[in-house]
C-alpha positions as CSV (number, residue, x, y, z in Angstrom):
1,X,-5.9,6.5,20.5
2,X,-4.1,3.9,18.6
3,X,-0.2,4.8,17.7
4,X,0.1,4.4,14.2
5,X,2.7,2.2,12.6
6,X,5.7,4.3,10.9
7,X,5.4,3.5,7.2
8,X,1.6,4.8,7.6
9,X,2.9,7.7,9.2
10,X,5.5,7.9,5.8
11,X,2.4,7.4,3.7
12,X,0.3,10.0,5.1
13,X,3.0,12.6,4.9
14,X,4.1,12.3,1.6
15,X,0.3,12.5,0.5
16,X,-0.5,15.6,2.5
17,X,2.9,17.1,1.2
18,X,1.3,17.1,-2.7
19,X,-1.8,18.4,-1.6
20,X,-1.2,22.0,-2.2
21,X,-5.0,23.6,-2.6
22,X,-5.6,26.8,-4.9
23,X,-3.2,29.1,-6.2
24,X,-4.5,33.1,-5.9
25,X,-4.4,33.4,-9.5
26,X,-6.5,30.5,-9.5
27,X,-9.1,31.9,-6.9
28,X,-8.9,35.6,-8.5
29,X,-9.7,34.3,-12.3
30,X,-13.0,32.3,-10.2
31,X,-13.9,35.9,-8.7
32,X,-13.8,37.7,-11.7
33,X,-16.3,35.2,-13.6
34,X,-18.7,35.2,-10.8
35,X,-18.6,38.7,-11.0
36,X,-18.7,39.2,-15.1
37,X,-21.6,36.5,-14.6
38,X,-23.9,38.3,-11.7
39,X,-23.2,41.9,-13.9
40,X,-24.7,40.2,-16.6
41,X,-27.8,38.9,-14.8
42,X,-28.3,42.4,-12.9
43,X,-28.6,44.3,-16.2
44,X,-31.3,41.6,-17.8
45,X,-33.1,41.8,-14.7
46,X,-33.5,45.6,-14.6
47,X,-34.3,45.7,-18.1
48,X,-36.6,43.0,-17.2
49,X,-38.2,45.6,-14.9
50,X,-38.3,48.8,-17.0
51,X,-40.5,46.9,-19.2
52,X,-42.6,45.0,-16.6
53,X,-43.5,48.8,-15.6
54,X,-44.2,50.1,-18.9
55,X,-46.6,47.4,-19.5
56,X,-48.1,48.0,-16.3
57,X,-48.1,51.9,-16.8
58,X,-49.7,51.3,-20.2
59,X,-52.5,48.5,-18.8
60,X,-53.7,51.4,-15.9
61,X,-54.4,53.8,-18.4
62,X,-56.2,51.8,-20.9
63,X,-58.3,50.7,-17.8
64,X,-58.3,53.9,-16.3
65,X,-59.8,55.6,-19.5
66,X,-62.4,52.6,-20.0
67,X,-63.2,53.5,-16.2
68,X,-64.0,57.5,-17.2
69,X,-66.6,56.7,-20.2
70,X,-68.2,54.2,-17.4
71,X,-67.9,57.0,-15.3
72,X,-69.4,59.5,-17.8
73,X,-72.4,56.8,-18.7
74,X,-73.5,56.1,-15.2
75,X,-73.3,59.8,-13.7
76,X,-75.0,60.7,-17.6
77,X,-72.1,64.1,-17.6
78,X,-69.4,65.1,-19.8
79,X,-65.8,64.2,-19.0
80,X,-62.3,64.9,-20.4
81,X,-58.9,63.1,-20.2
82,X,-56.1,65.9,-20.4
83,X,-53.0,64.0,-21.1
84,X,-49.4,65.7,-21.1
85,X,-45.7,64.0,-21.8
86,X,-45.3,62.5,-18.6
87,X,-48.8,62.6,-16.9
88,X,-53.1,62.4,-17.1
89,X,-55.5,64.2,-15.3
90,X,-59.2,62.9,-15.7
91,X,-61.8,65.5,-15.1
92,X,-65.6,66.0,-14.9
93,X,-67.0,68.7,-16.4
94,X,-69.8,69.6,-13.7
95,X,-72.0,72.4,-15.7
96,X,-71.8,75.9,-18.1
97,X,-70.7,79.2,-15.8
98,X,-71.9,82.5,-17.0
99,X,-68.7,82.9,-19.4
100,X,-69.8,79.6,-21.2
101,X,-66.7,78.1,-19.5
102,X,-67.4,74.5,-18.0
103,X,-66.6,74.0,-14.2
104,X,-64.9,70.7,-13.8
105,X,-64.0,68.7,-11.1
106,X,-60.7,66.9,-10.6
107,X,-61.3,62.9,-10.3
108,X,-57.9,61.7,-10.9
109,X,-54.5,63.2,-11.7
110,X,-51.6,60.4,-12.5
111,X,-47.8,61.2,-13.3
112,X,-45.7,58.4,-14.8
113,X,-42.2,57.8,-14.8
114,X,-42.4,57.3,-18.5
115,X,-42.5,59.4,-21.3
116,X,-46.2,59.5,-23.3
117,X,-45.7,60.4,-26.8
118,X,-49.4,60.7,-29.6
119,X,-49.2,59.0,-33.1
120,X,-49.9,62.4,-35.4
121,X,-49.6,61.7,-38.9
122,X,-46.6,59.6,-39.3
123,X,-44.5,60.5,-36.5
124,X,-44.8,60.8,-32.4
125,X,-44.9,63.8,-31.4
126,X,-45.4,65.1,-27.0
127,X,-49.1,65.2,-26.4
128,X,-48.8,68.7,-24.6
129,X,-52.4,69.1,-23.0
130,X,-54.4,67.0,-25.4
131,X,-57.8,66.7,-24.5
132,X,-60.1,63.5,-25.0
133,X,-63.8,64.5,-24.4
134,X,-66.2,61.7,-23.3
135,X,-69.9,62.6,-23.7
136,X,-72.6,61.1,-21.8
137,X,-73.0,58.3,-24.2
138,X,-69.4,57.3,-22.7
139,X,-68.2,57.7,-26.6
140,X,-64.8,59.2,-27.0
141,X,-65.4,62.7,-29.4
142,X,-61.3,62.4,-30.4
143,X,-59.5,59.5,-31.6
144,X,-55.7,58.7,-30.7
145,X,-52.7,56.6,-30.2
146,X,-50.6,57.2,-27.4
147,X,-47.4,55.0,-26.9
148,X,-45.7,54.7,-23.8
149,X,-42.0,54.8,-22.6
150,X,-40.6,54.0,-26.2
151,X,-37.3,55.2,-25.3
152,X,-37.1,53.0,-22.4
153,X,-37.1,49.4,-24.2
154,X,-39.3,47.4,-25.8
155,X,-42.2,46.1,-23.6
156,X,-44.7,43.6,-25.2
157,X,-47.3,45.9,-24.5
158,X,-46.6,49.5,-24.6
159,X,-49.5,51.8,-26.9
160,X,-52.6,52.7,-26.2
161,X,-55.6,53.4,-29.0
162,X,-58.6,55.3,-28.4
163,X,-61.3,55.3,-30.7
164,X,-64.9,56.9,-30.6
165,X,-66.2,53.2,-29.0
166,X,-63.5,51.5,-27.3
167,X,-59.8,51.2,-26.0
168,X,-57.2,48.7,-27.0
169,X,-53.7,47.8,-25.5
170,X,-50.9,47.2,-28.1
171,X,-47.6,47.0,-28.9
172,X,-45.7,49.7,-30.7
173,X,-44.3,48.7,-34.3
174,X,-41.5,50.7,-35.4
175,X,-41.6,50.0,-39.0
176,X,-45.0,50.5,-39.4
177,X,-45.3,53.0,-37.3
178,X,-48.7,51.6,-35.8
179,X,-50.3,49.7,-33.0
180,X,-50.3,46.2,-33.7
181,X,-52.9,44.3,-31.1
């Protein structure tokens, strides 16, 4: 190793002496913005997620309701969606007992984190054990609008309308109370 001549020795000394690095005021300030900054990001993202699952929620039973009046056409029997404030049951109505009661058979039964609320009049109200009948046609005998998680955000697809022929995803609209497609 080469010895090093005295004034560089000087030189290098006094520079390293003004080098002082950061303060811990400096370095707690820094900490305190990355944190402010990743709090931020974590609440987007899980709101981000709340309405990525209402969408999905809402898409499963718009198909899952277009799948029970396929269902109802190709078996040629009645069916009925039963749907409550925070779950469905889809059910086939097998055939008349003795009391005139249909026998039915369970073919799927869903809860959801998410509240379901109907469109009756002008306000939503808790669907409590509505009943959707599907006759063997695979026409729906009830009409309704059932929104989904509306107290949860505000997905971009989040209402769901059945009518006698067909079923339609949407988006809730406040002020007009209505689904907008």
């Amino acid at each position: 190793m080469p010895i090093e001549k005295p004034e560089k020795q000087v030189e290098r000394a006094a520079i390293l002496s003004h080098a002082q690095g950061f303060s811990l005021v400096e370095l707690i300030v820094v900490m305190a913005l990355i944190g402010i900054v990743v709090a931020i990001a974590s609440l987007n993202f899980f709101d981000w997620q709340k309405k990525s699952q209402i969408e999905r929620r809402t898409a499963e039973l718009a198909a899952e309701l277009n799948n029970l009046r396929l269902r109802a056409v190709t078996t040629k029997m009645k069916h009925a969606a039963i749907i409550d404030t925070s779950s469905y049951v889809f059910k086939q109505l097998t055939s008349a007992t003795d009391d005139g009661e249909a026998a039915t058979s369970v073919i799927l039964s869903k809860s959801i984190p998410h509240s379901i609320r109907r469109k009756s009049g002008g306000a939503l109200v808790a669907p409590s054990g509505l009943e959707l009948a599907v006759d063997t046609n695979g026409y729906c005998l009830d009409q309704a609008t059932l929104v989904i998680g509306l107290d949860a955000g505000s997905a971009s697809c989040n209402c769901v309308v059945i009518s006698t022929g067909r079923v339609i995803k949407g988006k809730w609209n406040e002020t007009a109370q209505d689904c907008i497609f």
